[in-house]
MDTraj code that builds the backbone (N, CA, C; nanometers):
import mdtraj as md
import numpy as np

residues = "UNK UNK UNK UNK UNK UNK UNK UNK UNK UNK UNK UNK UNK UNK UNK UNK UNK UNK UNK UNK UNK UNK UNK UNK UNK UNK UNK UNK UNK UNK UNK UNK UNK UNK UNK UNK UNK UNK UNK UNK UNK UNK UNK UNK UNK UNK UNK UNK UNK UNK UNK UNK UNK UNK UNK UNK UNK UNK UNK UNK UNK UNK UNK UNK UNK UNK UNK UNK UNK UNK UNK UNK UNK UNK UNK UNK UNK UNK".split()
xyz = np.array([
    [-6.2452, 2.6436, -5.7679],
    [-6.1650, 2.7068, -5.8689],
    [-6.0198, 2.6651, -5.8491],
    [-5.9594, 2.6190, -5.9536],
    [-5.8506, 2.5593, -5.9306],
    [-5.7132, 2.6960, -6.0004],
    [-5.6126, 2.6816, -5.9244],
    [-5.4796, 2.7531, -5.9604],
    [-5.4065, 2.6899, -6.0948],
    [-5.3571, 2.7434, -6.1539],
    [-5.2459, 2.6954, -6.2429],
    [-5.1208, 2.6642, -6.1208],
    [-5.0805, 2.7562, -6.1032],
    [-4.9332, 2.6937, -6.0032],
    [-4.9657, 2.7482, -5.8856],
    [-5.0935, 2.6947, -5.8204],
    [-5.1170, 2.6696, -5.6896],
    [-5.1689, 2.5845, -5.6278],
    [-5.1226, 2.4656, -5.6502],
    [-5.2331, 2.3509, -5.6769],
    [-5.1520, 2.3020, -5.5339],
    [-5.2278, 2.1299, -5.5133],
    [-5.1776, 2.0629, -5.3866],
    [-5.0523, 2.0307, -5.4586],
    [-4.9840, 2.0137, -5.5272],
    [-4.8484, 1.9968, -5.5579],
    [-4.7406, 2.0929, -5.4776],
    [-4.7853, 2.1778, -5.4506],
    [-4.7085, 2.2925, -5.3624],
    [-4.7012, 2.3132, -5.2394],
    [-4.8860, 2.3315, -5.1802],
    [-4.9238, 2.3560, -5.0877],
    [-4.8724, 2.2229, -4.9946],
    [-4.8921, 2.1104, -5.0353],
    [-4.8744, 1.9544, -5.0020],
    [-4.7230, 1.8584, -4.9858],
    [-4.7317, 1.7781, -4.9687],
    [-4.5633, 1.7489, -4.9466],
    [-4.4993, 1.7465, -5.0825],
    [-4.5183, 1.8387, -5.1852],
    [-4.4468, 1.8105, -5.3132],
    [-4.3302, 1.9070, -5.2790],
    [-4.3238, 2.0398, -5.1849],
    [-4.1864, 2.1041, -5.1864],
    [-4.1461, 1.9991, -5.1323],
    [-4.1562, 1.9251, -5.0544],
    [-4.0364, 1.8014, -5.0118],
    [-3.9617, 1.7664, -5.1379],
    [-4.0407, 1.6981, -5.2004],
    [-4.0070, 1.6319, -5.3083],
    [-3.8612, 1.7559, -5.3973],
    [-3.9032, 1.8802, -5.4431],
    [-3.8217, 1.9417, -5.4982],
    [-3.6718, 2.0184, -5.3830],
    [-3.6894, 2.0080, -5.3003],
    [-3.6141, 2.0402, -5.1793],
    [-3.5147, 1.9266, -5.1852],
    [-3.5504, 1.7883, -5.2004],
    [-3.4566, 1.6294, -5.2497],
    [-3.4207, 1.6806, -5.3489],
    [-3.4719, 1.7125, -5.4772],
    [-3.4723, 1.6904, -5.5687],
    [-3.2988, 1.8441, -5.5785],
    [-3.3465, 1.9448, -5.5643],
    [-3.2140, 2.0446, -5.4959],
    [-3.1148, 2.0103, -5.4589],
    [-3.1300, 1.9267, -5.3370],
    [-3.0113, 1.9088, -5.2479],
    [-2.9292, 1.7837, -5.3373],
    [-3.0194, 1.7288, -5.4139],
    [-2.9346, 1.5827, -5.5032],
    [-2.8532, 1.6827, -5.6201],
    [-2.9319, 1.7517, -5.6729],
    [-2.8139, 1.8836, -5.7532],
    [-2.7057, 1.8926, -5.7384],
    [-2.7164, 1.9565, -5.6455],
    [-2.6273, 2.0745, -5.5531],
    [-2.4834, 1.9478, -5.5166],
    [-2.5463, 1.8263, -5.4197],
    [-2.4092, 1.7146, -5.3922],
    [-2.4203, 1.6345, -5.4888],
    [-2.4598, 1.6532, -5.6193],
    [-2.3895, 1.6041, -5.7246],
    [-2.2890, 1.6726, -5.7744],
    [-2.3222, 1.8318, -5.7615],
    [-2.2313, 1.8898, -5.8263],
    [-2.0983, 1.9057, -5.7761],
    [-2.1061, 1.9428, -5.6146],
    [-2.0270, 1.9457, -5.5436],
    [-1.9115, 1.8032, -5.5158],
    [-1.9624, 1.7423, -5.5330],
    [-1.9100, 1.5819, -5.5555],
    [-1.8408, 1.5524, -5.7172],
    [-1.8522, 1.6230, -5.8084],
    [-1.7792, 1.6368, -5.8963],
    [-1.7036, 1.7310, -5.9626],
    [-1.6854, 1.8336, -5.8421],
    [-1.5806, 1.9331, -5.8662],
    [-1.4906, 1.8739, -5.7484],
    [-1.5057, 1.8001, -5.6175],
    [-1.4345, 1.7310, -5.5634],
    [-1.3206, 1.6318, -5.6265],
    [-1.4111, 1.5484, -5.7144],
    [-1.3048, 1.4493, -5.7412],
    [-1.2551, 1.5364, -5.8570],
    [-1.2789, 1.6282, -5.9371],
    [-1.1966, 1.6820, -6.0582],
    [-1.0692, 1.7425, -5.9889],
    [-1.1075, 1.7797, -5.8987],
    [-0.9433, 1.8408, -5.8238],
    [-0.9109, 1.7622, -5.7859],
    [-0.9250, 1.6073, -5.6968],
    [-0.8259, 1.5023, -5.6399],
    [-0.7579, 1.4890, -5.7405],
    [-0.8089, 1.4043, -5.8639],
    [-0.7421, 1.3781, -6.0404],
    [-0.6651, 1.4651, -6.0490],
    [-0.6624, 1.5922, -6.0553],
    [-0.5990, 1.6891, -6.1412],
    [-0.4712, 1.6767, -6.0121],
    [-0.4742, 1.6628, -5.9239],
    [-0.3708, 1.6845, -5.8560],
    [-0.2540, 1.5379, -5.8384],
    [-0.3578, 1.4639, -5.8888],
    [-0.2668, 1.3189, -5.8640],
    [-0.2414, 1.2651, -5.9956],
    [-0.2793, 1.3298, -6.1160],
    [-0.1996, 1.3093, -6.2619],
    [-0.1538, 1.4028, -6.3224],
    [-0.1005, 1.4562, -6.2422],
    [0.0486, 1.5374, -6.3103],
    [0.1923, 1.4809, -6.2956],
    [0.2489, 1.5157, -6.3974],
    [0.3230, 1.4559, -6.4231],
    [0.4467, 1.3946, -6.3292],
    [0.5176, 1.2989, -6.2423],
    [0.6155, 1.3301, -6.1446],
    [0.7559, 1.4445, -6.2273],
    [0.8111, 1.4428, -6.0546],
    [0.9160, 1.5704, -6.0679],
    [0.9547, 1.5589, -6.1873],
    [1.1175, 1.6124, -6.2062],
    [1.1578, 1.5877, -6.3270],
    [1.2276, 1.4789, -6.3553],
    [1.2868, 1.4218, -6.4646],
    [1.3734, 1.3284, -6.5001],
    [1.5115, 1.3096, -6.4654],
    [1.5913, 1.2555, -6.4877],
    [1.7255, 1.2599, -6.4617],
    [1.8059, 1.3075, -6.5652],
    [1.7697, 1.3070, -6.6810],
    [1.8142, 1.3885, -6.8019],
    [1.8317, 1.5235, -6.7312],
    [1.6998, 1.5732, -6.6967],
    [1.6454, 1.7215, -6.6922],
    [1.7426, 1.7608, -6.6099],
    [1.7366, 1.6988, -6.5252],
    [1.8563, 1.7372, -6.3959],
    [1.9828, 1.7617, -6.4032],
    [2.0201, 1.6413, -6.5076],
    [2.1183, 1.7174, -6.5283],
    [2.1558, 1.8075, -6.5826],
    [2.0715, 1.8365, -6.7254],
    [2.0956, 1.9276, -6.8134],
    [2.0962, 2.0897, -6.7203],
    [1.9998, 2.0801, -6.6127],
    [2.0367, 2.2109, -6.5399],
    [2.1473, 2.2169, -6.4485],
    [2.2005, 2.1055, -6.4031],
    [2.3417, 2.1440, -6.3333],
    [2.4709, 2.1445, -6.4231],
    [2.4636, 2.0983, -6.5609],
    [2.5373, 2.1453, -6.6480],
    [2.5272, 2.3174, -6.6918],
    [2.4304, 2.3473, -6.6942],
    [2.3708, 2.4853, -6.7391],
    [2.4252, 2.5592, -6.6027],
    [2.4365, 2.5065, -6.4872],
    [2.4554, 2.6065, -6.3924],
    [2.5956, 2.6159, -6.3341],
    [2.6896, 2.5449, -6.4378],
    [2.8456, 2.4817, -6.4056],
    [2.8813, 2.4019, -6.2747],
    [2.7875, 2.3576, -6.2185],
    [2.7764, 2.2267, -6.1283],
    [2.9121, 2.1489, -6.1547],
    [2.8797, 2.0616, -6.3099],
    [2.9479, 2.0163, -6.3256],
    [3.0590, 2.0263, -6.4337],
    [3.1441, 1.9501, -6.5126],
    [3.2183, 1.9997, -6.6499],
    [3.1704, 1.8908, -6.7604],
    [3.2330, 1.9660, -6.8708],
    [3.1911, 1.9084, -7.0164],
    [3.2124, 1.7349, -6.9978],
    [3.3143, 1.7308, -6.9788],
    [3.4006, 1.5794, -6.9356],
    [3.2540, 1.4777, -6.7970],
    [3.2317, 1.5421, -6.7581],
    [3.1749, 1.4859, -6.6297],
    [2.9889, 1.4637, -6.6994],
    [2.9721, 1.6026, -6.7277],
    [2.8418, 1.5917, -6.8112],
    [2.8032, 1.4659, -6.9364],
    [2.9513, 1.4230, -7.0310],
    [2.9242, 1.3541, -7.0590],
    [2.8930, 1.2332, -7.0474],
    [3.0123, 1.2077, -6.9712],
    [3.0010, 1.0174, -6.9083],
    [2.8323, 1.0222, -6.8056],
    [2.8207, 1.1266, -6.7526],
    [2.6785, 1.1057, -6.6974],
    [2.5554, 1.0955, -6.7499],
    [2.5549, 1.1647, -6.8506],
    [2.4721, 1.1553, -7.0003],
    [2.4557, 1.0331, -7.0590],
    [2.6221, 0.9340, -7.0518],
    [2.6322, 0.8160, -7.1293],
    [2.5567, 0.7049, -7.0373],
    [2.6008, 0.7086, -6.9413],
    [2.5076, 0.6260, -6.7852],
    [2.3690, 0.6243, -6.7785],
    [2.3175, 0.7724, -6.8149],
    [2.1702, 0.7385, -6.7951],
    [2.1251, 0.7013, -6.9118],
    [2.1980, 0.7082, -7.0478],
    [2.1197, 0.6608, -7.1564],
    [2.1384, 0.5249, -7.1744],
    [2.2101, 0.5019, -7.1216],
    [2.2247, 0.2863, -7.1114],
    [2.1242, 0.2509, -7.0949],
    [2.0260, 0.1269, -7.1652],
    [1.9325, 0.0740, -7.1207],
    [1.9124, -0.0087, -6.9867],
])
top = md.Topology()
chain = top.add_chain()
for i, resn in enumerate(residues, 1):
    res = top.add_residue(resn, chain, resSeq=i)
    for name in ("N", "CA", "C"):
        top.add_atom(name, md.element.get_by_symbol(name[0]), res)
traj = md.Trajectory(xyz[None], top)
């Protein structure tokens, strides 16, 4: 008399087979939440610009109107 889901597929080296078949899952998955965080951490954007920079040490009276400009004019030179 034979089982529906008790057959030699079970009893026999077939859990091997699904036990591989698991563990290839599992470090697939794990292997691509790995590299999604290396990426995410190594394409963002660098610091800020030199515009940006300045525009906040103008904002923070660092420097003056006079000084802000000619530095403004410098970095926009090609």
């Amino acid at each position: 008399m034979t089982h529906a889901y008790w057959n030699d597929w079970y009893f026999g080296w077939g859990w091997f087979l699904w036990f591989g078949f698991v563990f290839l899952l599992f470090s697939s998955i794990g292997n691509w939440g790995y590299t999604y965080r290396a990426h995410q951490r190594y394409d963002k954007q660098p610091g800020k610009e030199a515009l940006d920079i300045l525009n906040e040490r103008y904002a923070r009276g660092d420097i003056t109107r006079d000084e802000y400009g000619q530095m403004k004019s410098e970095i926009s030179k090609p």
